[in-house]
N, C-alpha and C positions, 0 to 999 in steps of 0.2 A: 366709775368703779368697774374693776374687770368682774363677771360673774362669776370667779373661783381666783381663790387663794391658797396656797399648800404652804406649808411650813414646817422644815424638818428639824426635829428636836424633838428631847422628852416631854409629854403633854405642860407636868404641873407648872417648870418656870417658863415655860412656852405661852402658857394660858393666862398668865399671873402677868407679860408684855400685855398685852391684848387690852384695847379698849371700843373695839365695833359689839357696836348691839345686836344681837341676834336675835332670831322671833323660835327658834328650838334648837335645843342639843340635842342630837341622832347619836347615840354610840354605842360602840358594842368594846367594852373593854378587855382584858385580860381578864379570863375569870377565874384564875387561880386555883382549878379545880381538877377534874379530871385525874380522879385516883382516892381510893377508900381507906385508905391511910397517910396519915402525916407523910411520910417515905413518898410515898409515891408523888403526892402532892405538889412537894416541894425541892426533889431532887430529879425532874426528868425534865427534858425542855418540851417545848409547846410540842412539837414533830412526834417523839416520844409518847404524847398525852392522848393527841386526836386523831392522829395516822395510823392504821396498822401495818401500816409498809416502812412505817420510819421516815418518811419524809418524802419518798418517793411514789409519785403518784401517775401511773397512767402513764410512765416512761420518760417523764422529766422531775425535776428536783423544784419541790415549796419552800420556799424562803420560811425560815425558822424566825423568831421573835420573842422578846425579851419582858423580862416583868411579869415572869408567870410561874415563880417561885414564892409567894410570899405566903407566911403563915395566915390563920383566919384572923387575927386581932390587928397585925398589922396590913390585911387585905382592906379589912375595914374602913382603920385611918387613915390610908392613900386614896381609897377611894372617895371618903367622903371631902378630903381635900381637894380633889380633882373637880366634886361637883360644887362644892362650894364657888370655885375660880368659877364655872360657868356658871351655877346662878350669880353670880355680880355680873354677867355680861346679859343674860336674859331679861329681856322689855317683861314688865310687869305685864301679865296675862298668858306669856309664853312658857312653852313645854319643855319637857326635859322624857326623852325615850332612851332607857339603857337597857342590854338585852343584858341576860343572865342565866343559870341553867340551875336546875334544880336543887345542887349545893348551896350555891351559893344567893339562894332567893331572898332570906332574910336578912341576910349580910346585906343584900343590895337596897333592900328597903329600908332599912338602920340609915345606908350614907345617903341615897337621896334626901330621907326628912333632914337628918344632923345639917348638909349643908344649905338648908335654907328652903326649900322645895317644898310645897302643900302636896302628902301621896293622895292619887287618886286612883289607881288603882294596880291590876295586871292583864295583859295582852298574851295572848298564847301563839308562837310561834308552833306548827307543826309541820314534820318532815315526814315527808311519806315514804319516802328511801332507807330509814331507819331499819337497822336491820332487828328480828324478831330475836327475844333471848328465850331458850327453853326454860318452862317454870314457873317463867317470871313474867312481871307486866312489860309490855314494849316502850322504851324508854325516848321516844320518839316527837319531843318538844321541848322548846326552851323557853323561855319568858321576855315577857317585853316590862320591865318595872316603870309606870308612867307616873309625869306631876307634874306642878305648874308653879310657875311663882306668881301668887295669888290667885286673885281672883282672876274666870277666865271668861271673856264677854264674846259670844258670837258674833260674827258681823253679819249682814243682809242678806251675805248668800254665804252660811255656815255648810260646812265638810260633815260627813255621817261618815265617819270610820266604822267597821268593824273590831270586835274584841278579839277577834281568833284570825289567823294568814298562817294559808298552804303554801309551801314551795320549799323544792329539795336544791341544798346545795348547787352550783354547778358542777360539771365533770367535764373529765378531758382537758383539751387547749382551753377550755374557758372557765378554768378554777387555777386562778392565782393566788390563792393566797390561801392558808390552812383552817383560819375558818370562815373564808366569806361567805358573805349571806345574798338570798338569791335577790335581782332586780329585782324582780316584780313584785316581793314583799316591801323591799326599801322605797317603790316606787308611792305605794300606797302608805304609807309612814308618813312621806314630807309633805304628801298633802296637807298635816295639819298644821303647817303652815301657810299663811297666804302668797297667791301668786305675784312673785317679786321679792319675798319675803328671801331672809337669809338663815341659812343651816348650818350650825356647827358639830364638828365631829373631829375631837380629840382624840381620836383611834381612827385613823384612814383606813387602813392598810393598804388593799388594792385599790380603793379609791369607789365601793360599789354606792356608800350614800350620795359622795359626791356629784356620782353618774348621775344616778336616781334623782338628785335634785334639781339638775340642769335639764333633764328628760321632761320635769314638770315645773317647768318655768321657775325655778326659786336659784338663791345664789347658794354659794359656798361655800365655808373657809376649813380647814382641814389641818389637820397634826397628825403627823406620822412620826416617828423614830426611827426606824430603822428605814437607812438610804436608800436599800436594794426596794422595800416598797412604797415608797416617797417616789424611785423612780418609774414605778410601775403605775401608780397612782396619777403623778403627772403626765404620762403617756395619754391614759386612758380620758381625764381631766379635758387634756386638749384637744383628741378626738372628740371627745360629744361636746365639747363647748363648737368644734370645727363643724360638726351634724347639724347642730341648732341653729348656727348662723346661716348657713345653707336651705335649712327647712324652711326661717323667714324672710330671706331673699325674698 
């Protein structure tokens, strides 16, 4: 088995072929968020939501991406359809990590339980780059929504994660994708899986869990949608798989 899989297509009948076991699902979905009105919400594309340049960042063009117009009831429904497909694929004892952002907190905890998932709790993602709002509290963290299907049994040499991970965005050449999440946070994520073990993530984009999972010995399998970063993803895929094989030379 190669240590990474990518497969481009839309997650839910993508996930719904699939029949490899996985020890966690890593995903940072669509959060359909990003605007204090229905309007806003549901009529501006991703670039529009989380850019203030529109798309353009640091003198080159972010790939835009899809599936982030939907109201809060049918956010709900697709999402908990989504995590249902990957609990049937999650080994009894493994995790399910979706990131989510203060909208939509509750919403995300609703579809992990609904599709099968025991919640155990939430992880705090903080950005320190976060810019300051006059007035107001600084808005400056997203969530990590956690759970397991079932019970979850440490093994001899169990992982101490922490609840809370610092790290801002990347910038410049090395922020592909509009909302990727830094290494060093994702690196520390797959650790809760064992080493060898395999990660899935149904939202690639640029491919940073993926990285993250090959960095610390575990495998891969990946869904992206949209091609332009499927291609970006498997560029990046193939270098650190290309790194690794090299390091244990």
């Amino acid at each position: 088995m190669s240590s990474w899989t990518l497969h481009t297509g839309d997650a839910l009948p993508t996930l719904s072929a699939l029949d490899t076991p996985v020890d966690a699902v890593i995903c940072d979905p669509p959060y359909n968020s990003g605007g204090r009105t229905m309007t806003e919400r549901t009529s501006r594309t991703a670039r529009e939501k989380y850019l203030t340049s529109g798309g353009r960042h640091h003198g080159f063009d972010l790939g835009d991406f899809t599936g982030e117009n939907r109201d809060q009831r049918s956010y709900l429904a697709w999402l908990s359809l989504i995590l249902a497909e990957c609990y049937r694929l999650t080994r009894p004892g493994g995790a399910a990590l979706v990131f989510t952002d203060w909208r939509q907190l509750p919403t995300t905890t609703d579809a992990l339980q609904a599709a099968g998932y025991t919640w155990r709790g939430i992880a705090v993602w903080h950005k320190p780059a976060a810019r300051p709002q006059p007035g107001r509290l600084k808005q400056d963290c997203e969530f990590i929504v956690w759970g397991s299907n079932g019970a979850m049994v440490p093994s001899n040499a169990p992982v101490y994660l922490p609840g809370h991970f610092t790290g801002s965005q990347p910038r410049g050449n090395n922020r592909q994708h509009v909302t990727q999440k830094p290494i060093e946070v994702m690196q520390q994520l797959v650790r809760i899986v064992p080493e060898g073990g395999t990660v899935l993530d149904p939202f690639t984009g640029s491919g940073t869990t993926g990285a993250a999972a090959l960095i610390e010995g575990r495998r891969f399998i990946g869904i992206e949608q949209s091609a332009q970063y499927a291609d970006i993803a498997r560029a990046r895929l193939n270098d650190q798989a290309g790194q690794q094989t090299i390091s244990t030379a």
